[in-house]
N, CA, C and O atoms as a printed pandas DataFrame, in Angstrom:
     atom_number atom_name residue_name chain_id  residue_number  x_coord  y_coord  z_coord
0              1         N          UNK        A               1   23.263    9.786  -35.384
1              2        CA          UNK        A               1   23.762   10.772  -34.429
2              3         C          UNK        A               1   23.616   10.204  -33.024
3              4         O          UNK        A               1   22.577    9.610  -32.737
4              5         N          UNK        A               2   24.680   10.360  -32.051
5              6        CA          UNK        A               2   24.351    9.640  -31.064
6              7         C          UNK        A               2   24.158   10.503  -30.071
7              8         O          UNK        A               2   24.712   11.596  -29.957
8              9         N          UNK        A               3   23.170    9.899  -29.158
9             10        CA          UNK        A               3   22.128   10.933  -27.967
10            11         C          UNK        A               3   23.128   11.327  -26.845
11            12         O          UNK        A               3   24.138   10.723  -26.483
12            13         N          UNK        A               4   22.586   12.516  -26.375
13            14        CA          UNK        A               4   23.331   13.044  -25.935
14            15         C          UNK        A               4   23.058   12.515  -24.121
15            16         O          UNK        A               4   21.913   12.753  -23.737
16            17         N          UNK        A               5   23.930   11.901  -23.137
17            18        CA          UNK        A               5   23.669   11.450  -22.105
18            19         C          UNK        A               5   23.276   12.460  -20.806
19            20         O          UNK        A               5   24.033   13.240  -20.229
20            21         N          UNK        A               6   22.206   12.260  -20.602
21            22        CA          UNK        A               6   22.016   13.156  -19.387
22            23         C          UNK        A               6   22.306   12.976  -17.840
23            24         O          UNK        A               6   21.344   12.389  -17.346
24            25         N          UNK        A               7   22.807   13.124  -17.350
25            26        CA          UNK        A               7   23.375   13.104  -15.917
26            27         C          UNK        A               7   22.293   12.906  -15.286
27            28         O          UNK        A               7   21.312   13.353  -15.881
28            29         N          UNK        A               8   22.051   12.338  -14.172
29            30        CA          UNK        A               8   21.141   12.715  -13.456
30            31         C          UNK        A               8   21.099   12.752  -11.914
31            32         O          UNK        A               8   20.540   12.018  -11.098
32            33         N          UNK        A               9   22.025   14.062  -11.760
33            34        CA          UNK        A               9   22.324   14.824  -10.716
34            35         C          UNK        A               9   22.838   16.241  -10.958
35            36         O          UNK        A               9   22.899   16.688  -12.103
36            37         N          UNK        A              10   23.118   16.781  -10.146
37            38        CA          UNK        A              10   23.246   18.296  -10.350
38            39         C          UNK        A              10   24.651   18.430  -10.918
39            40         O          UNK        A              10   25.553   17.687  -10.530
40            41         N          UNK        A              11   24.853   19.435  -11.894
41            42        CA          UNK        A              11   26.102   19.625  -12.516
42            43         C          UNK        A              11   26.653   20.709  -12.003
43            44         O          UNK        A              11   27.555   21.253  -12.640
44            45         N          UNK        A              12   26.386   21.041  -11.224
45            46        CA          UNK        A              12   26.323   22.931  -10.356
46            47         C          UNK        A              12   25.561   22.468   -8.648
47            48         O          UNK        A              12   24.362   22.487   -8.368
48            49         N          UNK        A              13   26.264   22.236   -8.098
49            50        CA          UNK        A              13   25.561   22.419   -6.270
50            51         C          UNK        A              13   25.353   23.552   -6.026
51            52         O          UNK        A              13   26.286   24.355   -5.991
52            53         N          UNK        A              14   24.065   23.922   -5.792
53            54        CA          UNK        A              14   23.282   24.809   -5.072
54            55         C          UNK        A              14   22.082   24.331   -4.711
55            56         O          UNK        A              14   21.228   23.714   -5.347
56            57         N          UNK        A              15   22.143   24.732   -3.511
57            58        CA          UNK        A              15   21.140   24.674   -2.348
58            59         C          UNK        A              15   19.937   25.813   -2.448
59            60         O          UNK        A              15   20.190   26.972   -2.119
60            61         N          UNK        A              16   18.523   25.405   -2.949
61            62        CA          UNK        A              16   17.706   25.972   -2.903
62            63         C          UNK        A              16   16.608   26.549   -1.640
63            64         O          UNK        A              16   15.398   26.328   -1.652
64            65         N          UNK        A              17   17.455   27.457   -0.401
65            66        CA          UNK        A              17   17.268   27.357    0.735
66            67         C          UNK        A              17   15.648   27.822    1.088
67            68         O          UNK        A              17   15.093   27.577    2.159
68            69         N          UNK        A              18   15.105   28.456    0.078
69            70        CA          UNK        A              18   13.284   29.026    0.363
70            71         C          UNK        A              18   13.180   27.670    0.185
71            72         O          UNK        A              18   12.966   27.111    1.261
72            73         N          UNK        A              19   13.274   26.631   -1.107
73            74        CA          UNK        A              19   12.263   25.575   -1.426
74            75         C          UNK        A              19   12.461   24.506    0.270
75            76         O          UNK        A              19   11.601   24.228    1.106
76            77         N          UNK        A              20   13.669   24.217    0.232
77            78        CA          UNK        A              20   14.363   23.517    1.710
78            79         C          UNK        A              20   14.168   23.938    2.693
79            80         O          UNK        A              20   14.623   23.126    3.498
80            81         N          UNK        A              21   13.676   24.897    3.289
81            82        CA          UNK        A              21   12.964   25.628    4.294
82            83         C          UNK        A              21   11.622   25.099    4.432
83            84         O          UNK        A              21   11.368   24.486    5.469
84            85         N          UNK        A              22   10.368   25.295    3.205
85            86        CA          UNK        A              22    9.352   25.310    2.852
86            87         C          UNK        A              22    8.868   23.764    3.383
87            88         O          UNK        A              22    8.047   23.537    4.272
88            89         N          UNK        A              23    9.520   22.906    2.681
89            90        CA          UNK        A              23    9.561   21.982    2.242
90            91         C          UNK        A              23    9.443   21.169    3.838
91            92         O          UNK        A              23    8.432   20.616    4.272
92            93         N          UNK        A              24   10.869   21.294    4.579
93            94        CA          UNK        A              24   11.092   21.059    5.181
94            95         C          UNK        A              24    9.806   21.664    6.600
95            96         O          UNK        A              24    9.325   20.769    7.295
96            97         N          UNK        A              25    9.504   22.702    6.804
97            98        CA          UNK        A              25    8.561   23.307    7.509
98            99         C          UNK        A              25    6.918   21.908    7.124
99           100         O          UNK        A              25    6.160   21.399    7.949
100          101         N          UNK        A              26    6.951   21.747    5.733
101          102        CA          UNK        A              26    5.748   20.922    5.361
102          103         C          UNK        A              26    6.022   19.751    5.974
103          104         O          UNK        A              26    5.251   19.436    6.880
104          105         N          UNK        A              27    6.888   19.044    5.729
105          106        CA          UNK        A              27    6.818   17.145    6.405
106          107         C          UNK        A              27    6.551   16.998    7.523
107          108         O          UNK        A              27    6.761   17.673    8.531
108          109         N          UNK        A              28    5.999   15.949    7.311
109          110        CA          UNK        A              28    5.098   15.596    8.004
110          111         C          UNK        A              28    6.445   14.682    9.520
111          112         O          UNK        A              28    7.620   14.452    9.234
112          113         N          UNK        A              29    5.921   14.393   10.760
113          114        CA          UNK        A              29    6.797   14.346   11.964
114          115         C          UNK        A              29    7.265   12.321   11.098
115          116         O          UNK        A              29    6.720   11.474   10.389
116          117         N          UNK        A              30    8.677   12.564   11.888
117          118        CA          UNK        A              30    9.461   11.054   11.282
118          119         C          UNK        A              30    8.326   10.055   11.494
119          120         O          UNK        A              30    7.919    9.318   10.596
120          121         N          UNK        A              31    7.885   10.073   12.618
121          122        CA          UNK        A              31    6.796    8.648   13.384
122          123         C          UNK        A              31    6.001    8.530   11.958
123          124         O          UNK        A              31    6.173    7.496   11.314
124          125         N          UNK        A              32    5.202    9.467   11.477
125          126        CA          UNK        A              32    4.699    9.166   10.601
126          127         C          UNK        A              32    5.034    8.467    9.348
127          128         O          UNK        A              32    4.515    7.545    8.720
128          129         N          UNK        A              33    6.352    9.410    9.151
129          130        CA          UNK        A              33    7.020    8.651    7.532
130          131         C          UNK        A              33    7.080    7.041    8.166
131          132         O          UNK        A              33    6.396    6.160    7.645
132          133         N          UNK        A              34    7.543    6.896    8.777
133          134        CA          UNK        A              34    7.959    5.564    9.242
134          135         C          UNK        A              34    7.325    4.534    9.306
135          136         O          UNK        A              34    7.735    3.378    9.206
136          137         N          UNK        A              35    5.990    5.029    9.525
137          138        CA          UNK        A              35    4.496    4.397    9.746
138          139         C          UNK        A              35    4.118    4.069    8.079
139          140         O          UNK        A              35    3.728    2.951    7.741
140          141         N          UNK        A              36    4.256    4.980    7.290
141          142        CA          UNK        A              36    3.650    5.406    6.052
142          143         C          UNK        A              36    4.956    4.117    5.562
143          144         O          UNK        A              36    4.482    3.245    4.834
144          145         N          UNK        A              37    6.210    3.979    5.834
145          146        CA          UNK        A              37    7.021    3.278    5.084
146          147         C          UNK        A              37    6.844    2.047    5.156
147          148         O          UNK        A              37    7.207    1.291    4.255
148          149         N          UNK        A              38    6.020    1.484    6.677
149          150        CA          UNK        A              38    5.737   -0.238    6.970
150          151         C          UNK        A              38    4.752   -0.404    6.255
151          152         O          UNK        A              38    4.446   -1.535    5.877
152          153         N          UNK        A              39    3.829    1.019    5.811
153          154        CA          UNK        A              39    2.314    0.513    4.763
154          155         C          UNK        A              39    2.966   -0.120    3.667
155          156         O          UNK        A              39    2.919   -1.340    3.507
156          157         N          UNK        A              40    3.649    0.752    2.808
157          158        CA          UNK        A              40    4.647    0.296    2.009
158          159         C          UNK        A              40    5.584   -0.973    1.411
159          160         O          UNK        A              40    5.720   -1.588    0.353
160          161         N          UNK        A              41    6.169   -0.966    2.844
161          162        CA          UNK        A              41    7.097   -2.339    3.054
162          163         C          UNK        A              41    5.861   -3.514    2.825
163          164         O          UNK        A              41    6.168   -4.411    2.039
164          165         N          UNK        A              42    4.139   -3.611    3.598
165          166        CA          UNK        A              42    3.393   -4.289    3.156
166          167         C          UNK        A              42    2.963   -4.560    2.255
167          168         O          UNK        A              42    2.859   -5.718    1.853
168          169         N          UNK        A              43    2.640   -3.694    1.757
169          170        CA          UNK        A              43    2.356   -3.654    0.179
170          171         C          UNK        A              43    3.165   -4.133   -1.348
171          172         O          UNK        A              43    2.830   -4.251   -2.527
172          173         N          UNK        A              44    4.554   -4.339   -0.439
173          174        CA          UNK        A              44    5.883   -4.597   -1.569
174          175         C          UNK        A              44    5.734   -6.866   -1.430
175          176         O          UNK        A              44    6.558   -7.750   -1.662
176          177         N          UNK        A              45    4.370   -6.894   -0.986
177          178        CA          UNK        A              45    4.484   -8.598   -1.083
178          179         C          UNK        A              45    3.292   -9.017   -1.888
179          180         O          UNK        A              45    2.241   -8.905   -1.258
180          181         N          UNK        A              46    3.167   -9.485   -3.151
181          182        CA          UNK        A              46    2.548   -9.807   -4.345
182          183         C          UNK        A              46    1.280  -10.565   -3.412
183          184         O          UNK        A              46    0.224   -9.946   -3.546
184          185         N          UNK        A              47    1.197  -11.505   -2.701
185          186        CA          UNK        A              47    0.127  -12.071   -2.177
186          187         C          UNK        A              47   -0.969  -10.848   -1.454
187          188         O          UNK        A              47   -2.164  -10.718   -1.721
188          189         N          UNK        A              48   -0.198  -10.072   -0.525
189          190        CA          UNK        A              48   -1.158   -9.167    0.257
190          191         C          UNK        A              48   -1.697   -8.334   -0.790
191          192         O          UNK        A              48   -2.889   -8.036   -0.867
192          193         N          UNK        A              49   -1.024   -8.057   -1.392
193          194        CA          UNK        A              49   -1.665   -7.292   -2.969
194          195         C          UNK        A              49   -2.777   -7.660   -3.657
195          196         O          UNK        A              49   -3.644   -6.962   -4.183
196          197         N          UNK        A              50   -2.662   -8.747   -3.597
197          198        CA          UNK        A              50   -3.758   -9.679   -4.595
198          199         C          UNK        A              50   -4.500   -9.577   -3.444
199          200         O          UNK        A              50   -5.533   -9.174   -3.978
200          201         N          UNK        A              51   -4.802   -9.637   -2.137
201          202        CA          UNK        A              51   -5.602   -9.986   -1.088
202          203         C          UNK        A              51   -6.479   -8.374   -1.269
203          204         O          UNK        A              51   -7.662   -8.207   -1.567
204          205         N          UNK        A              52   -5.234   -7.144   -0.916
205          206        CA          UNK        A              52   -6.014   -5.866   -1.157
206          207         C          UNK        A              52   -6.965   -5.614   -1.934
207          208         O          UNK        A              52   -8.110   -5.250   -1.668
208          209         N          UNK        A              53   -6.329   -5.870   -3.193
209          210        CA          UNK        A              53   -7.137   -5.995   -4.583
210          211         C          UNK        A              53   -8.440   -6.098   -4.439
211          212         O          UNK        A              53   -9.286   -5.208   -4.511
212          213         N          UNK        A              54   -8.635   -7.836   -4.122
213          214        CA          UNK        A              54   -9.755   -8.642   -4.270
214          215         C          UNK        A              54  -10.670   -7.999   -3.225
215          216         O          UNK        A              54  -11.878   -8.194   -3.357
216          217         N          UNK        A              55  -10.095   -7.014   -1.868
217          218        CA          UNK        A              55  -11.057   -6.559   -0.896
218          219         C          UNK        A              55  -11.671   -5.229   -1.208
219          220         O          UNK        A              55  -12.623   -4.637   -0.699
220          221         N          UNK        A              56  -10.597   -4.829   -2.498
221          222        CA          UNK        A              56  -11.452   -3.322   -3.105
222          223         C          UNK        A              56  -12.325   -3.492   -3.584
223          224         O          UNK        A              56  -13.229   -2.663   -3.689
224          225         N          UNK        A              57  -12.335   -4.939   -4.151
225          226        CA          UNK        A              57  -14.051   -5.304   -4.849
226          227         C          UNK        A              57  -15.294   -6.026   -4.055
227          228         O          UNK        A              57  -16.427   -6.218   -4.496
228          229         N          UNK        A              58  -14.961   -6.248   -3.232
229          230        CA          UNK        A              58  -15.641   -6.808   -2.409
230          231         C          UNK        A              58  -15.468   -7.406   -0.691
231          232         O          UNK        A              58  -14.483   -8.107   -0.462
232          233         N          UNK        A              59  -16.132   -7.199    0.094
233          234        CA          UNK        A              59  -15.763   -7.782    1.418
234          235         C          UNK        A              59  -16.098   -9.140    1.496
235          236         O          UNK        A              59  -17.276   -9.498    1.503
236          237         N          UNK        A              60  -14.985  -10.073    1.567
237          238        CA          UNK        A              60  -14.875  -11.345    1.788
238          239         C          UNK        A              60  -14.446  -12.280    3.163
239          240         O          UNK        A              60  -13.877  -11.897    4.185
240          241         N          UNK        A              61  -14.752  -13.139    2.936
241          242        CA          UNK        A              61  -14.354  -13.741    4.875
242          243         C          UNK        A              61  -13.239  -15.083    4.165
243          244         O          UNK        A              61  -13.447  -15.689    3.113
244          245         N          UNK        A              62  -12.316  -15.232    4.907
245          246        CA          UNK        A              62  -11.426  -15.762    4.997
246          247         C          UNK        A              62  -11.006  -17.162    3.725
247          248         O          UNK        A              62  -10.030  -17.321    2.993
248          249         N          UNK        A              63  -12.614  -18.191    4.003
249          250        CA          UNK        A              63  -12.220  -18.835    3.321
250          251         C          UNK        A              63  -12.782  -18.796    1.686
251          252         O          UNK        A              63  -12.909  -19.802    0.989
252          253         N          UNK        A              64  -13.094  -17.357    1.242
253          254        CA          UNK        A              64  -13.601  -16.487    0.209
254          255         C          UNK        A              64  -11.831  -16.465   -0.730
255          256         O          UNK        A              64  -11.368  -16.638   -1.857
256          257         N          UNK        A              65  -11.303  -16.061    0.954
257          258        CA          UNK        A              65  -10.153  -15.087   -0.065
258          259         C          UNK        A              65   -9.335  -16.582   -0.557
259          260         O          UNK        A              65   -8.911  -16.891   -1.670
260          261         N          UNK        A              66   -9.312  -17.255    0.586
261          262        CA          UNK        A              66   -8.498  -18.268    0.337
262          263         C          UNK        A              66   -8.753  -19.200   -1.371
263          264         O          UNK        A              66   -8.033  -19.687   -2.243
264          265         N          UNK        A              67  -10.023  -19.054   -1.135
265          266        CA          UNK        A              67  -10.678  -19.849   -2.627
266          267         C          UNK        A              67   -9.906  -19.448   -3.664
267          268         O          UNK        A              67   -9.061  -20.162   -4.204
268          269         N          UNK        A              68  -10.190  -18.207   -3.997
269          270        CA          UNK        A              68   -9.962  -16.995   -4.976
270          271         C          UNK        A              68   -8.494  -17.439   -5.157
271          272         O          UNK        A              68   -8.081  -18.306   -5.927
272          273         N          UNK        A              69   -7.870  -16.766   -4.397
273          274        CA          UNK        A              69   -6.296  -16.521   -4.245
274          275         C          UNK        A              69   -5.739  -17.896   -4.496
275          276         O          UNK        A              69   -4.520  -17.960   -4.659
276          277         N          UNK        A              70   -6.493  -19.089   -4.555
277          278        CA          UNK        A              70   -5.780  -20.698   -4.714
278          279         C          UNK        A              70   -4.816  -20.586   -3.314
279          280         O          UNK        A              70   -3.615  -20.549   -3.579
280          281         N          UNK        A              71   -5.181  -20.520   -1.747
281          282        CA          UNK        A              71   -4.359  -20.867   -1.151
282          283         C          UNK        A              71   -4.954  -21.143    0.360
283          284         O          UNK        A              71   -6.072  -21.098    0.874
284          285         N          UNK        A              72   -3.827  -21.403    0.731
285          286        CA          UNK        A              72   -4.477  -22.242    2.435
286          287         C          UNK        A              72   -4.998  -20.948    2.891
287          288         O          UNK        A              72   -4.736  -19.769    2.658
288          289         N          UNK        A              73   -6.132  -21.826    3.894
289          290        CA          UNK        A              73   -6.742  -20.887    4.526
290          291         C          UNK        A              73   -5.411  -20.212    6.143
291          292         O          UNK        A              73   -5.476  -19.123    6.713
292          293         N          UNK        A              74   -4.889  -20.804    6.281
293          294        CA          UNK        A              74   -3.586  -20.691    6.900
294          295         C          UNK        A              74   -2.770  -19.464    6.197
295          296         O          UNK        A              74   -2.465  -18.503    6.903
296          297         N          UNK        A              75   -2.473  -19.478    5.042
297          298        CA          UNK        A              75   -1.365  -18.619    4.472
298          299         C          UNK        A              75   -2.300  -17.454    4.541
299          300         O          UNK        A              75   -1.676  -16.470    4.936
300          301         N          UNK        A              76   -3.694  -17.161    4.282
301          302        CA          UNK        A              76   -3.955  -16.309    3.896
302          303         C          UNK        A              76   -4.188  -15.506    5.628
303          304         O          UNK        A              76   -3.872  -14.341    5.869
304          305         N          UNK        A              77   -4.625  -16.197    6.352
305          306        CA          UNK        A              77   -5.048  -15.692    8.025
306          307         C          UNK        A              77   -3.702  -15.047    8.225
307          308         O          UNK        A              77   -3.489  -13.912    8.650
308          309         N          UNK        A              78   -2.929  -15.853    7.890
309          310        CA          UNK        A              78   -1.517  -15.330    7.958
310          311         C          UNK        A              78   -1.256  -13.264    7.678
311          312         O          UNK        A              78   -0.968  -12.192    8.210
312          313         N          UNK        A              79   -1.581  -13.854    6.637
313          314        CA          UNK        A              79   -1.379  -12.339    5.950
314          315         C          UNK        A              79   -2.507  -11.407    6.010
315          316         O          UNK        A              79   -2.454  -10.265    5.554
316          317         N          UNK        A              80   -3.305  -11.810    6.459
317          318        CA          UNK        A              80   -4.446  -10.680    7.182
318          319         C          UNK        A              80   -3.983   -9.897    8.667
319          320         O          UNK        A              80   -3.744   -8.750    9.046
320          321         N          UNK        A              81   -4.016  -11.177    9.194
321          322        CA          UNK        A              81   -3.364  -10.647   10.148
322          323         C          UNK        A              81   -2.269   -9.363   10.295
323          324         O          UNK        A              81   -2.329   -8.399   11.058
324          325         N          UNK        A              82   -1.216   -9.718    9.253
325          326        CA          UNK        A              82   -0.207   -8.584    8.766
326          327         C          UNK        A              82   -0.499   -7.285    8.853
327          328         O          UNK        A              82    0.114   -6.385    9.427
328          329         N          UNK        A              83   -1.957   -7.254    7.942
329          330        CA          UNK        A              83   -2.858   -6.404    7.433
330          331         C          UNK        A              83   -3.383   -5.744    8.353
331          332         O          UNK        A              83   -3.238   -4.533    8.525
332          333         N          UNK        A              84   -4.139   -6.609    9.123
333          334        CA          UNK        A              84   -5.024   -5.451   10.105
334          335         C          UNK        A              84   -4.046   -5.220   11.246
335          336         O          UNK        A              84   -4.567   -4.375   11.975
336          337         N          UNK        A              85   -3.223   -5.476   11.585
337          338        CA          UNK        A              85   -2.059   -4.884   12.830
338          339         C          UNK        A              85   -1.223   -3.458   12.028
339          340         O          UNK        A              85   -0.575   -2.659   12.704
340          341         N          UNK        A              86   -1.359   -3.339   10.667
341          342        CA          UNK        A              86   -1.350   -2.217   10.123
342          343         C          UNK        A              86   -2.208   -1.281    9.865
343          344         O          UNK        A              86   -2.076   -0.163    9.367
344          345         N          UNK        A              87   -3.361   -2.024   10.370
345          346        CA          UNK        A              87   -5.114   -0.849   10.163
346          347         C          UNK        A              87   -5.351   -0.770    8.612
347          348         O          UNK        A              87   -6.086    0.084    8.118
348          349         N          UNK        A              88   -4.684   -1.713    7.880
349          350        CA          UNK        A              88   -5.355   -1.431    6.371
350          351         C          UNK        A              88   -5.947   -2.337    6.385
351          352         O          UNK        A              88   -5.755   -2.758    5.245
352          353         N          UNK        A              89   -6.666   -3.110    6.918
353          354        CA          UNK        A              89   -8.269   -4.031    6.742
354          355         C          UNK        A              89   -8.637   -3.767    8.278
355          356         O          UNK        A              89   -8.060   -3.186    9.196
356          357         N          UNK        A              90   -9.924   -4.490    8.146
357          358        CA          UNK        A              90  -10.782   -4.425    9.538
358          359         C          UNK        A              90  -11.678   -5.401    8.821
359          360         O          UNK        A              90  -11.992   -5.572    7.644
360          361         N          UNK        A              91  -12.041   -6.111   10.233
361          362        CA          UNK        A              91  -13.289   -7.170   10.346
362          363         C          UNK        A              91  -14.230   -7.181   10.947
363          364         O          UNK        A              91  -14.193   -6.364   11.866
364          365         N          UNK        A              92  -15.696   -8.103   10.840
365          366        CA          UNK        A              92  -16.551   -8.320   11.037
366          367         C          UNK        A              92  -16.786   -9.544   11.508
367          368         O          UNK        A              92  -15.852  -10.271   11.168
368          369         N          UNK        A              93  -17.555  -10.099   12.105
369          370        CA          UNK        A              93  -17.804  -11.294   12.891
370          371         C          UNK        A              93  -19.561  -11.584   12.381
371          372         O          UNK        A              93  -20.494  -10.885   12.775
372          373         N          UNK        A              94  -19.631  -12.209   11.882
373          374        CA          UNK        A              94  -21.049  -12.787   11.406
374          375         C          UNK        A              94  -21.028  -14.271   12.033
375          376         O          UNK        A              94  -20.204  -15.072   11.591
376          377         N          UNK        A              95  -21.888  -14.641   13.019
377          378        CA          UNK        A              95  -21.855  -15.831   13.126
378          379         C          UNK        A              95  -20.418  -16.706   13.577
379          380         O          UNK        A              95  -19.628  -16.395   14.469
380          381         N          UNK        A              96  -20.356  -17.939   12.623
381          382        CA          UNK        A              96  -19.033  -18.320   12.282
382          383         C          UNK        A              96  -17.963  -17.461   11.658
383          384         O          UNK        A              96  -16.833  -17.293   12.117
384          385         N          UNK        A              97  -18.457  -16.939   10.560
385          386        CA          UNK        A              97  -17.523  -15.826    9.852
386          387         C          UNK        A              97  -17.218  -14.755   10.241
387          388         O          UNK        A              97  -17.688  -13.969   11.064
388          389         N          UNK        A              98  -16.100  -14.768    9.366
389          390        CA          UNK        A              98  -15.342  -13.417    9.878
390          391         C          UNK        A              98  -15.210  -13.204    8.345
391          392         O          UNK        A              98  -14.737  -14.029    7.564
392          393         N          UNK        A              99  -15.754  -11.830    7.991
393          394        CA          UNK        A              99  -15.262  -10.892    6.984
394          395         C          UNK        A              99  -14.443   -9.914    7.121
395          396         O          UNK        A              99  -14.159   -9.412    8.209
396          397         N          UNK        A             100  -13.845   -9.442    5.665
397          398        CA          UNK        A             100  -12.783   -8.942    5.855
398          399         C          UNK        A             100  -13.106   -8.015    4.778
399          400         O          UNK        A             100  -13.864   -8.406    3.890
400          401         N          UNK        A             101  -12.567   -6.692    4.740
401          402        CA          UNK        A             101  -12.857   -5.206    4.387
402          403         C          UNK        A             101  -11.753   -4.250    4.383
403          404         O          UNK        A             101  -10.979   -4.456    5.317
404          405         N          UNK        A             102  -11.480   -3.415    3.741
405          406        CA          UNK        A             102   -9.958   -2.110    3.791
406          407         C          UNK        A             102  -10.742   -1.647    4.772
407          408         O          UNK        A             102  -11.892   -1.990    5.045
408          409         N          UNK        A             103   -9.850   -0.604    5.444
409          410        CA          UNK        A             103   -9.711   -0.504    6.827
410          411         C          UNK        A             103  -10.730    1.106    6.462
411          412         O          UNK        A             103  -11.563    1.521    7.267
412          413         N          UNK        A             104  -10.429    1.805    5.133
413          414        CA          UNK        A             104  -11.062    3.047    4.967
414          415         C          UNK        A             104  -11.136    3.125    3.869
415          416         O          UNK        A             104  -10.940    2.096    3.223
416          417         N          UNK        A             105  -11.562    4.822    2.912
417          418        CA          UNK        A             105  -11.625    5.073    1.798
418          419         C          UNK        A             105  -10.084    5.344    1.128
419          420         O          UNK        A             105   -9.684    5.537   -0.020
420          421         N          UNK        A             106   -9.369    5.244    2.603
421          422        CA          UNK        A             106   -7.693    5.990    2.097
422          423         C          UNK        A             106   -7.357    4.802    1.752
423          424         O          UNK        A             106   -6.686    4.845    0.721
424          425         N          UNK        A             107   -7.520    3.704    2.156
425          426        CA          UNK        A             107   -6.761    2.197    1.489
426          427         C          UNK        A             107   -7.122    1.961    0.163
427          428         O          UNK        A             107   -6.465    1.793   -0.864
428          429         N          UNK        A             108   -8.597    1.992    0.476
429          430        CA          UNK        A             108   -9.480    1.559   -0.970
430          431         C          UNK        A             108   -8.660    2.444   -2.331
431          432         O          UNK        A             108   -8.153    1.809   -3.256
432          433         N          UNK        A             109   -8.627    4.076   -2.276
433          434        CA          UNK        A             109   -7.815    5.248   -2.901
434          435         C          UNK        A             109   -6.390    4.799   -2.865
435          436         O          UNK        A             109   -5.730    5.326   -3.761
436          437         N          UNK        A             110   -5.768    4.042   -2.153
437          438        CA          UNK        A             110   -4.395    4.110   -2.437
438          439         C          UNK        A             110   -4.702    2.766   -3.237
439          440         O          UNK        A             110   -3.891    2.732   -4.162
440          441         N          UNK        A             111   -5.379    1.847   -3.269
441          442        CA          UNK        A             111   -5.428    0.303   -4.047
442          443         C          UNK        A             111   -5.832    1.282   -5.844
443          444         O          UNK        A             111   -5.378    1.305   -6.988
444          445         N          UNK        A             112   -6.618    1.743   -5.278
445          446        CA          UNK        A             112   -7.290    2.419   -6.991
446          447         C          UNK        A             112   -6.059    3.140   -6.977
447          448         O          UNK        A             112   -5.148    2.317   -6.901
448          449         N          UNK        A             113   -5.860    3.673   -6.994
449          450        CA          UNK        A             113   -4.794    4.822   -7.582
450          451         C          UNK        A             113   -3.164    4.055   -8.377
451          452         O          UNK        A             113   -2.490    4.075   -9.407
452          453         N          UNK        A             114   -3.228    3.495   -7.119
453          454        CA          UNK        A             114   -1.720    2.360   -7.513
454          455         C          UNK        A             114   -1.955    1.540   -8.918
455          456         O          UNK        A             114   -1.086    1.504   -9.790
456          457         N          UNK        A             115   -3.126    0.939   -9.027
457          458        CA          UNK        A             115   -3.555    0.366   -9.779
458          459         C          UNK        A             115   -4.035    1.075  -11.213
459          460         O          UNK        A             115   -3.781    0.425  -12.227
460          461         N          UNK        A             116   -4.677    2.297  -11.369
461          462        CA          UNK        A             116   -4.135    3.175  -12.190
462          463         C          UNK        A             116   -3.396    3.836  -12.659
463          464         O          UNK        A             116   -3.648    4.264  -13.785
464          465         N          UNK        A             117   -2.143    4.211  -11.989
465          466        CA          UNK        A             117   -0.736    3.943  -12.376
466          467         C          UNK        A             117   -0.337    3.163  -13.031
467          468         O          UNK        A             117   -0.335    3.482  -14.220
468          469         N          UNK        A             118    0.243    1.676  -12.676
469          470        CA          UNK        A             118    0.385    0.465  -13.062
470          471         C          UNK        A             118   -0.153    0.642  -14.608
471          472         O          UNK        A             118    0.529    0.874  -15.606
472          473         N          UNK        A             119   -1.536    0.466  -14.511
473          474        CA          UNK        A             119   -2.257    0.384  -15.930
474          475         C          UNK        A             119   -1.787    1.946  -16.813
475          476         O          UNK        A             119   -1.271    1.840  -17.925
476          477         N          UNK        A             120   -1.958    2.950  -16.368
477          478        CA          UNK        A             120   -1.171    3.836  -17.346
478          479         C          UNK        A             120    0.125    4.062  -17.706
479          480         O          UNK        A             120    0.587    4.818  -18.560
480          481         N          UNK        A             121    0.778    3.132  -16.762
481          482        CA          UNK        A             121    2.390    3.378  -17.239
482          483         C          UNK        A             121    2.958    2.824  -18.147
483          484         O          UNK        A             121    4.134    3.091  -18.394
């Protein structure tokens, strides 16, 4: 028997004007989405990922991550940098070193969460 195809868009236009009101009254101001979309856009590059990752488990200094990650200590400054001009890491200055850390518990929560997704999907 062959399945029956489901559309997936409305087969009937109507405008649900309480929910679109509501809804609309809730969002949050554009600056923000916009802000929230460059976290995003960061996050959509497999290296800074692996960098996040490795900082949910631990705070590391530069040539930590570089070890780990198999890469120049160059590529990776690189992409920190990225990072903290977005406020999702922050550093420390020890001495010579500089460690590196998520910026809060909301980064750390969006690394776990994403990552439990991923694994339950």
């Amino acid at each position: 028997m062959a399945q029956e195809k489901v559309l997936e868009i409305c087969q009937a236009e109507c405008v649900h004007s309480e929910r679109v009101t509501r809804v609309k009254r809730e969002m949050h101001a554009e600056k923000l989405l916009l802000e929230l979309s460059d976290v995003f856009k960061l996050l959509g590059d497999h290296t800074r990922v692996r960098i996040l990752h490795a900082l949910s488990l631990s705070e590391l200094c530069v040539c930590d991550i570089a070890s780990l990650l198999e890469l120049s200590m160059s590529a990776v400054s690189h992409q920190l940098r990225l990072l903290k001009a977005a406020k999702i890491i922050r550093f420390r200055k020890e001495g010579k070193n500089v460690y590196y850390t998520l910026d809060d518990e909301h980064v750390f929560n969006l690394i776990r969460e994403g990552m439990a997704h991923v694994q339950d999907g």
